[in-house]
C-alpha positions as CSV (number, residue, x, y, z in Angstrom):
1,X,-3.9,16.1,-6.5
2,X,-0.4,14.3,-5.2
3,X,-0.5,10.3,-6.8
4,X,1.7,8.3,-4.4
5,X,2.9,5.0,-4.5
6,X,6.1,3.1,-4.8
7,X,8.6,3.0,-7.9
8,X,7.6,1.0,-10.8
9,X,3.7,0.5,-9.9
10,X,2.8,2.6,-12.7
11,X,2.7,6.6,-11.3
12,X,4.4,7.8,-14.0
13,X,2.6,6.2,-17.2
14,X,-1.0,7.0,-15.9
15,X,0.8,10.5,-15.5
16,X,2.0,10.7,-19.4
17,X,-1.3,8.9,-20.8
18,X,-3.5,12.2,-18.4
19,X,-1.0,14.5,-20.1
20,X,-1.3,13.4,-23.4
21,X,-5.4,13.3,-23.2
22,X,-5.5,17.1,-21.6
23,X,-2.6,18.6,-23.5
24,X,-0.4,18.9,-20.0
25,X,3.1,20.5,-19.2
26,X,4.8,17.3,-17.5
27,X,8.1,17.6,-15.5
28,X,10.3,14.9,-14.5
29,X,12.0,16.6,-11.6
30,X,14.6,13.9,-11.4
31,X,15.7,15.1,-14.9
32,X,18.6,17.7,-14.2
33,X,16.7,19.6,-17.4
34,X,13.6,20.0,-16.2
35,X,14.7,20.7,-12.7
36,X,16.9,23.4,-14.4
37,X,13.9,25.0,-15.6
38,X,12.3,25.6,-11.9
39,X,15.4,27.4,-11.3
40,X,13.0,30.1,-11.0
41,X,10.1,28.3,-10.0
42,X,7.2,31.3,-9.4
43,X,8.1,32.6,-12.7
44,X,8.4,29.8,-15.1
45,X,5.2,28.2,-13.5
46,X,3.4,31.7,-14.3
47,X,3.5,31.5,-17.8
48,X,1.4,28.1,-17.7
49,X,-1.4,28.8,-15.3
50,X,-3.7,27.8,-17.8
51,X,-2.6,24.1,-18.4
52,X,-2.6,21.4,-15.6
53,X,1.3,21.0,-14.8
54,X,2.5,17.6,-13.6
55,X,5.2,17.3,-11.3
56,X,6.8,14.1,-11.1
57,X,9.1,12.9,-7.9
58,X,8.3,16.4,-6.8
59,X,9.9,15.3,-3.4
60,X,13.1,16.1,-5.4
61,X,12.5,19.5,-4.8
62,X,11.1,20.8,-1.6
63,X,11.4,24.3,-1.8
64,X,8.7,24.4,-4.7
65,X,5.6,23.2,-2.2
66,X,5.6,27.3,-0.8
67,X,5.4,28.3,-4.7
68,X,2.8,26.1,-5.7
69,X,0.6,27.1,-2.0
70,X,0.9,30.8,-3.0
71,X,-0.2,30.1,-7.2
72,X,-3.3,28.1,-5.9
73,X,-4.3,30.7,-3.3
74,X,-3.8,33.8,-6.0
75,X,-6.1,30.8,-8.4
76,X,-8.7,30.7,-6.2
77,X,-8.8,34.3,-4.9
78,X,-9.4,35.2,-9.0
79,X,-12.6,33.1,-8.9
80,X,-10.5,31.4,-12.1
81,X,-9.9,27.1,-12.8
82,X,-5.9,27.9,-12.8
83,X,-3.4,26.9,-11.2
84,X,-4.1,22.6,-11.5
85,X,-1.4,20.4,-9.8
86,X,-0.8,16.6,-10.3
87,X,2.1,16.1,-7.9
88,X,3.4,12.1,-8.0
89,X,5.9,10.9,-5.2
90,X,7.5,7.1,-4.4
91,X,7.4,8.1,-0.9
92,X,5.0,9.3,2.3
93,X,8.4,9.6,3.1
94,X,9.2,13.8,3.7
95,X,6.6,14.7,1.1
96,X,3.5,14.3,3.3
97,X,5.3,16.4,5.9
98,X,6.4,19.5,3.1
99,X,3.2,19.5,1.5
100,X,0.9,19.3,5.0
101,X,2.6,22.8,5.7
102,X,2.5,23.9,2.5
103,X,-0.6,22.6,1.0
104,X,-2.7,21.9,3.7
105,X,-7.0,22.4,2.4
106,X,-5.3,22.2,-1.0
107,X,-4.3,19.1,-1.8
108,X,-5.6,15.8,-1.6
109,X,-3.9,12.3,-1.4
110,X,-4.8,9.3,-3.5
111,X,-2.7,6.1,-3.9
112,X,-2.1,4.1,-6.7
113,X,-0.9,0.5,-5.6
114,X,0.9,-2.1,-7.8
115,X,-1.5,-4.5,-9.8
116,X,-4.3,-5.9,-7.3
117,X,-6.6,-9.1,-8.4
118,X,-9.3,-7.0,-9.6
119,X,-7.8,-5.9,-12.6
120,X,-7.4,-7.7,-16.0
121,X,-3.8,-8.2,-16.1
122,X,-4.5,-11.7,-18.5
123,X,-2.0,-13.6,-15.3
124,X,-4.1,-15.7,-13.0
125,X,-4.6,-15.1,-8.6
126,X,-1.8,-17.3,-8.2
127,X,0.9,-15.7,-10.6
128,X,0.0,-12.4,-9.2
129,X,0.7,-14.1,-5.5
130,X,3.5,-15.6,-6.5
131,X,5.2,-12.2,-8.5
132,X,3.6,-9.8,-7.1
133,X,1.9,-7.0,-8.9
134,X,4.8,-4.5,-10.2
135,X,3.9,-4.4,-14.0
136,X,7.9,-5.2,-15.0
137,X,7.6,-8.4,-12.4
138,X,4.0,-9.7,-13.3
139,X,4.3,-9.3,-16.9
140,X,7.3,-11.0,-17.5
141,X,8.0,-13.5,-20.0
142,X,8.9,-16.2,-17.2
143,X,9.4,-16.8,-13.8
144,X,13.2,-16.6,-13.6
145,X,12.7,-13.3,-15.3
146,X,10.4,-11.8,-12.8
147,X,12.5,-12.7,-10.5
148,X,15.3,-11.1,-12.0
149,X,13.6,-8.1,-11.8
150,X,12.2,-7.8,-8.2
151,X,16.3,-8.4,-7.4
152,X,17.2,-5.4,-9.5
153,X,14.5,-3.4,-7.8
154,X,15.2,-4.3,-4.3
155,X,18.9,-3.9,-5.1
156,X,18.5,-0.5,-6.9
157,X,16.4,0.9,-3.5
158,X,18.6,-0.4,-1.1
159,X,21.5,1.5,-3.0
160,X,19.9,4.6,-4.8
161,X,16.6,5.3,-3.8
162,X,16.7,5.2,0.3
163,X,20.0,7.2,0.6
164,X,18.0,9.8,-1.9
165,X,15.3,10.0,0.9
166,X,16.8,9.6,3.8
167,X,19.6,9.3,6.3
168,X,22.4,6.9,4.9
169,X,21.8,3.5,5.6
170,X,24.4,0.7,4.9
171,X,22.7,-1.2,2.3
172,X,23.9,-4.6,3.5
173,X,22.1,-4.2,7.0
174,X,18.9,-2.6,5.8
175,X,18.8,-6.1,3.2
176,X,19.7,-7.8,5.9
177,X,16.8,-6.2,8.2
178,X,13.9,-6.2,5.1
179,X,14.9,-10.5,4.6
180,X,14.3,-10.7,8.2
181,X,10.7,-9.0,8.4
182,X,10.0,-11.3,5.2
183,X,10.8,-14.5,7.2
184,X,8.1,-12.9,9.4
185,X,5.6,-11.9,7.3
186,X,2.6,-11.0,9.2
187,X,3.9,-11.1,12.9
188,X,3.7,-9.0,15.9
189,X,5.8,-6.0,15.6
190,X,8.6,-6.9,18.1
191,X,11.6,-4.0,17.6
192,X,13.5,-5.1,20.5
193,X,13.9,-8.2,18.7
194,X,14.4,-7.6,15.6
195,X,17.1,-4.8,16.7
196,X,19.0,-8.1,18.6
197,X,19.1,-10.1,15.6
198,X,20.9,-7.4,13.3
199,X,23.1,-6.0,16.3
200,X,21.5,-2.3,16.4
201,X,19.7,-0.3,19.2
202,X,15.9,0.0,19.5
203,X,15.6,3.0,18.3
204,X,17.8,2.9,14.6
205,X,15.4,-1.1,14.6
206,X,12.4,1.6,14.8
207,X,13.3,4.2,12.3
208,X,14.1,1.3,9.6
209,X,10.5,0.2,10.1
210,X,9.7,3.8,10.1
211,X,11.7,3.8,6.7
212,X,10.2,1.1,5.1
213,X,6.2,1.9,5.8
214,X,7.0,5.9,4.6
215,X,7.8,4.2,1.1
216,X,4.6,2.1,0.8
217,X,6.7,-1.1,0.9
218,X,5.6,-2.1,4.8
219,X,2.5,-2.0,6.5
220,X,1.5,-1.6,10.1
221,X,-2.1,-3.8,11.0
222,X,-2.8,-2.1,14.0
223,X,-4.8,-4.5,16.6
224,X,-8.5,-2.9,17.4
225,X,-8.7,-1.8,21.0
226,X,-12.4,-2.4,22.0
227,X,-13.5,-1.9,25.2
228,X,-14.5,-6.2,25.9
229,X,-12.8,-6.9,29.0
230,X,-10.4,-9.0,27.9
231,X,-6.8,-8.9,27.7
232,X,-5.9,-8.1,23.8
233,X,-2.4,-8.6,21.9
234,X,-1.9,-4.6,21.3
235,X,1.4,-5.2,18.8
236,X,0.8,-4.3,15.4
237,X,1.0,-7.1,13.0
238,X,4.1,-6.2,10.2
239,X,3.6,-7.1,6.3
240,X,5.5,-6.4,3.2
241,X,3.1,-4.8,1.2
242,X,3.9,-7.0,-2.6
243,X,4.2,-10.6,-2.0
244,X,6.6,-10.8,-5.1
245,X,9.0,-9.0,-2.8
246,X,9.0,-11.3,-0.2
247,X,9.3,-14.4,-2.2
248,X,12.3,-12.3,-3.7
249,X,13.8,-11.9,-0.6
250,X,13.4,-15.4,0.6
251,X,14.3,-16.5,-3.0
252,X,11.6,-18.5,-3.4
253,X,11.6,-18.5,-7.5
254,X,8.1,-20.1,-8.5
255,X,4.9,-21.0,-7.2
256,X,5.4,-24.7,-6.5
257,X,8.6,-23.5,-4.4
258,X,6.7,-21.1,-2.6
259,X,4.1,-24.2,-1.5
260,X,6.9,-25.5,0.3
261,X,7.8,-22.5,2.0
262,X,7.2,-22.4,6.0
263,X,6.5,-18.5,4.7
264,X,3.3,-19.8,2.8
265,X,0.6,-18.7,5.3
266,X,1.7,-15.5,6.0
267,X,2.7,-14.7,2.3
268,X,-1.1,-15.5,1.7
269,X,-2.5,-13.3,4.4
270,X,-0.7,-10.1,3.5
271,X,-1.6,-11.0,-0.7
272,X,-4.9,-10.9,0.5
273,X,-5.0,-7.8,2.8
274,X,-3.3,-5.7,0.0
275,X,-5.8,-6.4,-2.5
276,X,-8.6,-5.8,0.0
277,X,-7.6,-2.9,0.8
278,X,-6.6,-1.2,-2.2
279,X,-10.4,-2.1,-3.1
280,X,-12.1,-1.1,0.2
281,X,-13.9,2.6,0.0
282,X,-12.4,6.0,0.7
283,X,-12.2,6.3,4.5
284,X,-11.7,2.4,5.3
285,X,-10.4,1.8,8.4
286,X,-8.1,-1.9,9.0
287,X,-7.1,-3.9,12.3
288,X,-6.6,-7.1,13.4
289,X,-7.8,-8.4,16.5
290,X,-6.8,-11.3,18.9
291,X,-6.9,-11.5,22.7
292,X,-4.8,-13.5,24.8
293,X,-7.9,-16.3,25.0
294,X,-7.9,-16.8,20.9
295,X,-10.2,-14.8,19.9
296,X,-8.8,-13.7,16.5
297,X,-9.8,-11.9,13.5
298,X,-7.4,-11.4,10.7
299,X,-8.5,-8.1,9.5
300,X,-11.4,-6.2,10.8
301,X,-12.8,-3.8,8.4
302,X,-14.5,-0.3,9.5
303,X,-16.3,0.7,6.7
304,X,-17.9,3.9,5.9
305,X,-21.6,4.0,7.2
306,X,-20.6,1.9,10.5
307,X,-20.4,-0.9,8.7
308,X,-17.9,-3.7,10.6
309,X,-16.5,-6.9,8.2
310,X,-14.5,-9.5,10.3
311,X,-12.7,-11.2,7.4
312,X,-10.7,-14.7,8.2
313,X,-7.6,-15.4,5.9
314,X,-7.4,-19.4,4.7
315,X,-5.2,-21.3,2.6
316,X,-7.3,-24.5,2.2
317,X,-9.4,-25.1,-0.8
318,X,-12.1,-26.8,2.1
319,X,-12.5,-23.4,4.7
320,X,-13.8,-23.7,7.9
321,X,-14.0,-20.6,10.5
322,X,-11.8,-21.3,13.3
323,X,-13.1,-21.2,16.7
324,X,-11.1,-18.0,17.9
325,X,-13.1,-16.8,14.5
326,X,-16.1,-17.3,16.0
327,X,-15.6,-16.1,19.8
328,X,-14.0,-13.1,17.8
329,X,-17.6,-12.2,16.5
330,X,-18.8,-13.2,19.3
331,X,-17.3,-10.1,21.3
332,X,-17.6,-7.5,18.8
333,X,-20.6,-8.3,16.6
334,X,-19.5,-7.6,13.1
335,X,-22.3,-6.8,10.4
336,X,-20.7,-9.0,7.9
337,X,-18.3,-12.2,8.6
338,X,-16.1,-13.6,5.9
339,X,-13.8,-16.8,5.4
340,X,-11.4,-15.8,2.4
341,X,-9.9,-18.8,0.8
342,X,-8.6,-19.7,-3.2
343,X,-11.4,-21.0,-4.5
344,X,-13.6,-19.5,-6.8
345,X,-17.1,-20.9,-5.5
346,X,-19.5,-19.0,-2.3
347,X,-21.0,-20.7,0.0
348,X,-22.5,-20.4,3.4
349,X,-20.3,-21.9,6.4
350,X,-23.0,-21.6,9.7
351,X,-23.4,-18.6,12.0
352,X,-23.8,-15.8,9.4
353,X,-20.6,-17.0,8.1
354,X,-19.9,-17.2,3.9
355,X,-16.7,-18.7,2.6
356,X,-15.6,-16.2,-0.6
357,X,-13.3,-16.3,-3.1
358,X,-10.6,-13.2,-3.2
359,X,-12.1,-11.8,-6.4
360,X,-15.7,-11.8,-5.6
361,X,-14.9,-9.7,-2.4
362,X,-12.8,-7.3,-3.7
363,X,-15.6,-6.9,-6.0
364,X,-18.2,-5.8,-3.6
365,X,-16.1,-3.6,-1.8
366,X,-15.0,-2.1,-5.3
367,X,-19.0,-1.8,-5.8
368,X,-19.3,-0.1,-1.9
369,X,-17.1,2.6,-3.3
370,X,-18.4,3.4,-6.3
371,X,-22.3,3.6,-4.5
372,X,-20.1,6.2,-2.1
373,X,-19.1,8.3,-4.9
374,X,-22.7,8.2,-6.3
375,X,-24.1,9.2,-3.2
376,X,-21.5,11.9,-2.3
377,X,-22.1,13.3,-5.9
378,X,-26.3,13.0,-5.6
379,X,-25.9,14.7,-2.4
């Protein structure tokens, strides 16, 4: 099992508490002692077969992946339950590439995302919007502390972390080019633009996006391409992932600041696309969709089973679906529609239509994936 996610969204304590409950070897390869002691990885990872081993920023050390392929194979050629991996890494970043040569039909994937609004953090919808859900930022004491923190941590990846995984990038003009994409929260991908505006070529614009969705802190939406005869927008939509970043970027310091903000409806829409989607079932597939008529959904949700949910993002406490909504449906004929919108009451809104609040449907798609796992296991 590899556990990915960005720094500070809590890899590395669920790791320790797993360890603790099954009486695990844990190494923190980032630790010059306990990288010392895979100086001779085969060997010193022989004498523990019989405990689960975690490995933690095992992107620190590529050259174990081979090692760990051949101790699984010899595991499962004895017919024996040895040889158990929990491999955690703050980046897609390199480590899906070592380990899909290495550990390809051995491993499997599973993300753990910063604190989303289904879980019970005791902060309200709006503090976790306005902070974001890194456990440091959302718990703090007050707002100019949580701020202080999300500067540290964007400060500490722009001049530790990135030239640790990748090719060296001046600091300055990566911040320069992740405040940029947080102005923009939520618009058509444009490279050739943004690569203008920070005086660099196409290409380097590209890798930096590249850069930034490998460590879980970006996200491509890409547009569904259906076959309507109609002439879509094919751009992906760009979001940073936590909203506490991009108000940290924009220094936007508190809630009441951030209802000012020209940033507001955007900040909103990607708050609520990460927290559907970290609740959404195994296998989820999300898009946006807009042609160059209106038709527009703001995510589109391919579900396992065939099941299609057009969800529409809103701001307002009084939602209404938007006509480009509605010709959106229209041409694709979703099995479920959905107005998303802060408040906490359902209610029906015409044409198969239900206004919902955040929580309640991140709920049922929570439920969707637990009646998956019920029926995988059944099965």
């Amino acid at each position: 099992m590899c556990l990915l996610g960005p720094r500070q969204a809590g890899k590395t304590t669920l790791a320790l508490e797993v360890a603790r409950q099954r009486d695990a070897l844990y190494l923190d390869l980032e630790s010059e002692q306990d990288r010392a002691k895979l100086a001779e990885p085969e060997a010193y990872l022989q004498r523990h077969l019989e405990k689960l081993v975690v490995l933690d920023e095992v992107h620190r050390v590529p050259n174990l992946f081979p090692v760990l392929r051949g101790l699984i194979d010899r595991a499962r050629r004895s017919g024996r339950a040895r040889g158990r991996y929990l491999l955690l890494g703050s980046a897609a970043l390199g480590l899906l590439k070592q380990s899909g040569e290495s550990l390809a039909g051995r491993i499997r994937f599973l993300e753990l995302t910063p604190f989303t609004a289904a879980e019970p953090t005791g902060q309200d919808a709006d503090t976790l919007w306005s902070r974001g859900g890194f456990p440091e930022s959302l718990l703090a004491e007050s707002d100019e502390h949580s701020l202080r923190w999300r500067r540290d941590f964007i400060r500490t990846y722009l001049e530790r972390d990135i030239p640790q995984l990748g090719p060296r990038i001046a600091a300055e003009t990566l911040r320069r080019f992740w405040t940029m994409l947080a102005h923009r929260q939520g618009a058509p991908l444009n490279v050739a633009e943004l690569a203008r505006n920070i005086g660099v070529d196409a290409k380097t614009a590209g890798r930096y996006v590249d850069l930034l969705v490998d460590l879980l802190l970006a996200r491509r939406l890409p547009c569904w391409r259906a076959n309507v005869g109609k002439r879509l927008i094919k751009a992906p939509r760009l979001f940073l992932r936590d909203s506490g970043l991009v108000h940290a970027l924009l220094s936007i310091a508190d809630p009441e600041e951030l209802l000012a903000h020209p940033v507001l409806g955007g900040s909103w829409e990607g708050f609520v696309i990460e927290n559907l989607l970290a609740g959404a079932p195994e296998g989820t597939e999300a898009y946006y969709y807009r042609t160059s008529g209106g038709a527009e959904i703001d995510l589109l949700l391919h579900l396992p089973g065939r099941q299609r949910w057009a969800v529409e993002i809103k701001r307002g406490m009084a939602p209404k679906a938007a006509r480009g909504f509605h010709a959106a449906c229209a041409d694709l004929r979703p099995n479920r529609r959905y107005v998303v919108y802060p408040g906490p009451e359902r209610f029906p809104l015409g044409q198969d239509i239900e206004a919902v609040a955040l929580t309640e449907l991140v709920a049922e798609l929570r439920q969707r994936t637990k009646s998956s796992r019920s029926l995988r296991v059944g099965g």
